[in-house]
C-alpha positions in Angstrom: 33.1 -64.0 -21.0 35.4 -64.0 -17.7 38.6 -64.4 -19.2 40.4 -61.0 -18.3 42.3 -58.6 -20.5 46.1 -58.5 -19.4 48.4 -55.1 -19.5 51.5 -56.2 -21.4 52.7 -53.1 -20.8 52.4 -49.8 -19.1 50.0 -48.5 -21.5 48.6 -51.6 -23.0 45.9 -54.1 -22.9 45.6 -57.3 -24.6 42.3 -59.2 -24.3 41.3 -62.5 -26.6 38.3 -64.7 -27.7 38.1 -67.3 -29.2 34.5 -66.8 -31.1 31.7 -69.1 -33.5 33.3 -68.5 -36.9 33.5 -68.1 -39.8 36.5 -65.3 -39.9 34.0 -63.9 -42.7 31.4 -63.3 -40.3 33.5 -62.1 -37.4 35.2 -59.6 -39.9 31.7 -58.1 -40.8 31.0 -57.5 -36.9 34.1 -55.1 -37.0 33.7 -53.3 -40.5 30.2 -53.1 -41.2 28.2 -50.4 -39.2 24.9 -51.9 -38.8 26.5 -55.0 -37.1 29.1 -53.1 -35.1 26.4 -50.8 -33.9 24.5 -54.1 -32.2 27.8 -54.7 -30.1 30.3 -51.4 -30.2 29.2 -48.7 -32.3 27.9 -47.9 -35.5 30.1 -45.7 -38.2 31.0 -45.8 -41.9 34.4 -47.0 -42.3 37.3 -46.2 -45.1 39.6 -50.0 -44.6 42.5 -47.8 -46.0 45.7 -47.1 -44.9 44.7 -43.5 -44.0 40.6 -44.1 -44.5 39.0 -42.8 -41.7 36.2 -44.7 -39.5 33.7 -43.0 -37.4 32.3 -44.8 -34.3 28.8 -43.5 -33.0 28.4 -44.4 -29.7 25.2 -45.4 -28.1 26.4 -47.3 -25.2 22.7 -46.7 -23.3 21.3 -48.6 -26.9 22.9 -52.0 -25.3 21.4 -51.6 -22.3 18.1 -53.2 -20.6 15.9 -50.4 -19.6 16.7 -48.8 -16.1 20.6 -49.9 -17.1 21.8 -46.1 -16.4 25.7 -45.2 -16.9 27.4 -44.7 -12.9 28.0 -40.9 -12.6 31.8 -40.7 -14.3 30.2 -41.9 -17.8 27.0 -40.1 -17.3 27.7 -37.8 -20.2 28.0 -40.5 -22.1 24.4 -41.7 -22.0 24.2 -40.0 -25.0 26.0 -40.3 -28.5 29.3 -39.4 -28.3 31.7 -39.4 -31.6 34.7 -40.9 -32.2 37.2 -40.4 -35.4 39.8 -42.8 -36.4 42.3 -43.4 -38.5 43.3 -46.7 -40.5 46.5 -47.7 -40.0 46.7 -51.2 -41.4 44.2 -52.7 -42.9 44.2 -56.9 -43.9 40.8 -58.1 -44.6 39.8 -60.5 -43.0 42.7 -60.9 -40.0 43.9 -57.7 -39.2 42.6 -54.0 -39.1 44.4 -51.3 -37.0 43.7 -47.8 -36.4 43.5 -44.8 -34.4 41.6 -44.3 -31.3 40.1 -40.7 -31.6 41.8 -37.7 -33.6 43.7 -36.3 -31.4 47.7 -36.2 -31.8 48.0 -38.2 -28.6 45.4 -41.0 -29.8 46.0 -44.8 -28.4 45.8 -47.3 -31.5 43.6 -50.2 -31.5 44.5 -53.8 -33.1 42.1 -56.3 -34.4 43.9 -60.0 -35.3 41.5 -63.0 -36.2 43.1 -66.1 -37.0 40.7 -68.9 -37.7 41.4 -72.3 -35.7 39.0 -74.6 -37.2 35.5 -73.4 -37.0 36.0 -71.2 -34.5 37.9 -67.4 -35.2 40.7 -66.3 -32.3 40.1 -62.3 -32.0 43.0 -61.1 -30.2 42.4 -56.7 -29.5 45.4 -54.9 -28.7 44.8 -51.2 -27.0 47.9 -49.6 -27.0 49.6 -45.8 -26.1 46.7 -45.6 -23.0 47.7 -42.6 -21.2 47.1 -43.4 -17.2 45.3 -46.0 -15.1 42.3 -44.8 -14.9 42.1 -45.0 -19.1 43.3 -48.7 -19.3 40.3 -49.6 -16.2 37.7 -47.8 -18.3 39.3 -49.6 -21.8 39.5 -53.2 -19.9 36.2 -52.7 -19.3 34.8 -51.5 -22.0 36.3 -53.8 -24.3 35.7 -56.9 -22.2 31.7 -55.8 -21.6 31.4 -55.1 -25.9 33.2 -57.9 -26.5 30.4 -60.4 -24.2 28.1 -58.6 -26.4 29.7 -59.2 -29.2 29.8 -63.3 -28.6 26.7 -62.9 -27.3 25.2 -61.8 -30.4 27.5 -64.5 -32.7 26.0 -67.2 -30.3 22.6 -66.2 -30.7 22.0 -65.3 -27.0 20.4 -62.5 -25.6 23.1 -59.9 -25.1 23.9 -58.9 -21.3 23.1 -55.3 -20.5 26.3 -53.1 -20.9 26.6 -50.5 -18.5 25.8 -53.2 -15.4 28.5 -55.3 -17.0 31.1 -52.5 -17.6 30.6 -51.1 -13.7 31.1 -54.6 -12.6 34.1 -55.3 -14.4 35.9 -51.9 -14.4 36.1 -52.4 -10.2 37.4 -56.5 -10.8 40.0 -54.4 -13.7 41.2 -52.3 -10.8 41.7 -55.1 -8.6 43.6 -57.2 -11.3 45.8 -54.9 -13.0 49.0 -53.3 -12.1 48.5 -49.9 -10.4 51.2 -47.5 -12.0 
């Protein structure tokens, strides 16, 4: 869970685990809405080049009760939308696509490689626009992800606005400042 995403460049960050397998399973986590809703978001999703997936946001969901957003992401104690676009899909290593609809939208990658009965997810976030976007996307990712492993482990998840405050201050300490 502590292993830290890394900027491998100006606008990008790279975080990997290595999670309980089958690549199968992992893949379903990532495409199919009612498991990505336990650990990122929930959405129907098109695995096209060009299909669209919908993420619906209900970061407050994966919290404990009392677990409130800090004051920047307060209006996102609610459901918030996000539209994306596909723009490689390989089931079951790789899926690709759009983060958000806008023309400036970062792109995010999703490789699983299966090393014996374990499954290496490696997520690339790429085109992040400033700083403060790649502390709030190290954060975020790295807090979904626990959950995510949490969940595949059969653990109680960890609450994720606690966890994404707590990280998002180590991110600023770690990573480059621009």
């Amino acid at each position: 869970m502590e292993e830290f995403g890394t900027a491998t460049a100006v606008d990008t960050l790279r975080i990997e685990r290595l999670l309980p397998g089958p690549i199968e399973r992992v893949w379903s986590y990532l495409t199919e809405s009612e498991k990505r809703k336990l650990w990122l978001a929930a959405g129907e999703a098109d695995l096209r080049s060009g299909g669209k997936i919908v993420h619906v946001f209900r970061n407050s969901d994966l919290c404990e009760d009392g677990d409130l957003p800090p004051e920047k992401y307060a209006g996102l104690n609610q459901e918030f939308v996000l539209n994306c676009t596909v723009t490689a899909c390989d089931p079951p290593r790789l899926l690709s696509y759009l983060w958000g609809d806008a023309e400036d939208a970062s792109e995010v990658r999703f490789e699983l490689t299966e090393e014996g009965e374990k499954v290496r997810l490696v997520v690339t976030h790429r085109r992040l626009r400033d700083r403060d976007i790649m502390l709030s996307v190290s954060a975020g990712w790295h807090a979904h992800l626990g959950i995510l492993i949490d969940l595949l482990e059969g653990r109680r998840p960890q609450s994720f606005w606690s966890t994404q405050s707590r990280l998002e201050k180590e991110y600023d300490r770690r990573l480059p400042g621009r």
